[in-house]
C-alpha positions in Angstrom: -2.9 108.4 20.7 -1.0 110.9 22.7 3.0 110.8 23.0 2.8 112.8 26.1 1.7 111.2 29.6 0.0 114.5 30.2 -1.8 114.7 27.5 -3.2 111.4 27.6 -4.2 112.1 31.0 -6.6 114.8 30.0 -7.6 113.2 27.2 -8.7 109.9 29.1 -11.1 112.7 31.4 -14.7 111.2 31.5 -17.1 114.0 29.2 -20.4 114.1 30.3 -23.0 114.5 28.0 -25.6 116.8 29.7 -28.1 113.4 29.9 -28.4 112.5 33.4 -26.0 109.3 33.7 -24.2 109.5 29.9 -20.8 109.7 30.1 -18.2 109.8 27.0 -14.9 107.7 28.3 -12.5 108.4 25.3 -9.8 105.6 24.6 -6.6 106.8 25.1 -3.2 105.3 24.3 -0.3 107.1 25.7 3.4 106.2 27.0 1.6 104.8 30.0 -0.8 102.7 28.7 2.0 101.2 26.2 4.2 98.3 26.9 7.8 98.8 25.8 8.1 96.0 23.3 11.7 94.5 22.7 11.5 91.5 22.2 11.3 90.4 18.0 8.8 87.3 19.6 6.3 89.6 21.1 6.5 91.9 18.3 5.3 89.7 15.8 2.7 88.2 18.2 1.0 91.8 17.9 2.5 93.7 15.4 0.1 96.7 15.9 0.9 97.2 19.6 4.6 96.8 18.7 4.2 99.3 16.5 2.8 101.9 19.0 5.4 101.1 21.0 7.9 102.2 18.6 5.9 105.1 18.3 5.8 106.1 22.3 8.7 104.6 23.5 11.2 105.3 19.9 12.7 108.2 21.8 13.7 106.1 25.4 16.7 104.4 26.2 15.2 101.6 24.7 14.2 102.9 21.4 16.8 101.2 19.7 15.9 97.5 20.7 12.2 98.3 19.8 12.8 99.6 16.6 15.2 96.5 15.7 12.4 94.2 17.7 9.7 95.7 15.2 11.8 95.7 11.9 12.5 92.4 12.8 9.2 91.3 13.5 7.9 93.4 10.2 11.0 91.8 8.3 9.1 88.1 8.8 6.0 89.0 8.4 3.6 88.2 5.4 3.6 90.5 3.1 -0.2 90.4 2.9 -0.5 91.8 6.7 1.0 95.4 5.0 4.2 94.8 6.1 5.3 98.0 3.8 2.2 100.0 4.9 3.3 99.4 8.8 7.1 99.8 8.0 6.4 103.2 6.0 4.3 104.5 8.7 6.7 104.0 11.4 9.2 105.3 9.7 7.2 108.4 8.7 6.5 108.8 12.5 10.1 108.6 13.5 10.8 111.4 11.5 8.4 113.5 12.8 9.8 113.4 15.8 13.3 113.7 14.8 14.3 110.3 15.2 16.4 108.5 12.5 16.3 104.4 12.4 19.1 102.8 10.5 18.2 98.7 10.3 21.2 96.7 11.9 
């Protein structure tokens, strides 16, 4: 995961391996490669992507309605999925970055 487009970018570079042919092609999720989630529906659909959404996307213009679309989503589901793990972890995230979520 890398919050930064540029980052990711140079992450994502192919690394090859000094074998003729073997290539390393990390998997990298950055702003780009993450939907902005806002919708409570599609949250719950796929909590974790919702959740990296929040992550990337917490600080946007439309950090607000993805934080209240992934509370919301978190909010209904079971509590066997972690639903306290997941909301503890985005909130610990948030923080890191500054950001302060308040559930409306």
């Amino acid at each position: 995961m890398c919050p930064e487009a540029s980052v990711a970018r140079w992450c994502a570079r192919p690394i090859e391996l000094g074998h003729p042919g073997l290539v390393l092609k990390p998997l990298v999720a950055g702003p780009n490669e993450v939907p902005v989630i806002t919708d409570p529906g599609q949250a719950a659909e796929d909590i974790e992507l919702a959740v990296l959404s929040a992550i990337h996307h917490a600080a946007t213009p439309e950090g607000p309605e993805i934080l209240n679309a992934l509370f919301a989503a978190l909010h209904n589901l079971d509590r066997d999925r972690g639903v306290c793990t997941l909301t503890w972890f985005v909130r610990r995230c948030l923080e890191r970055s500054g950001i302060t979520w308040r559930s409306t």
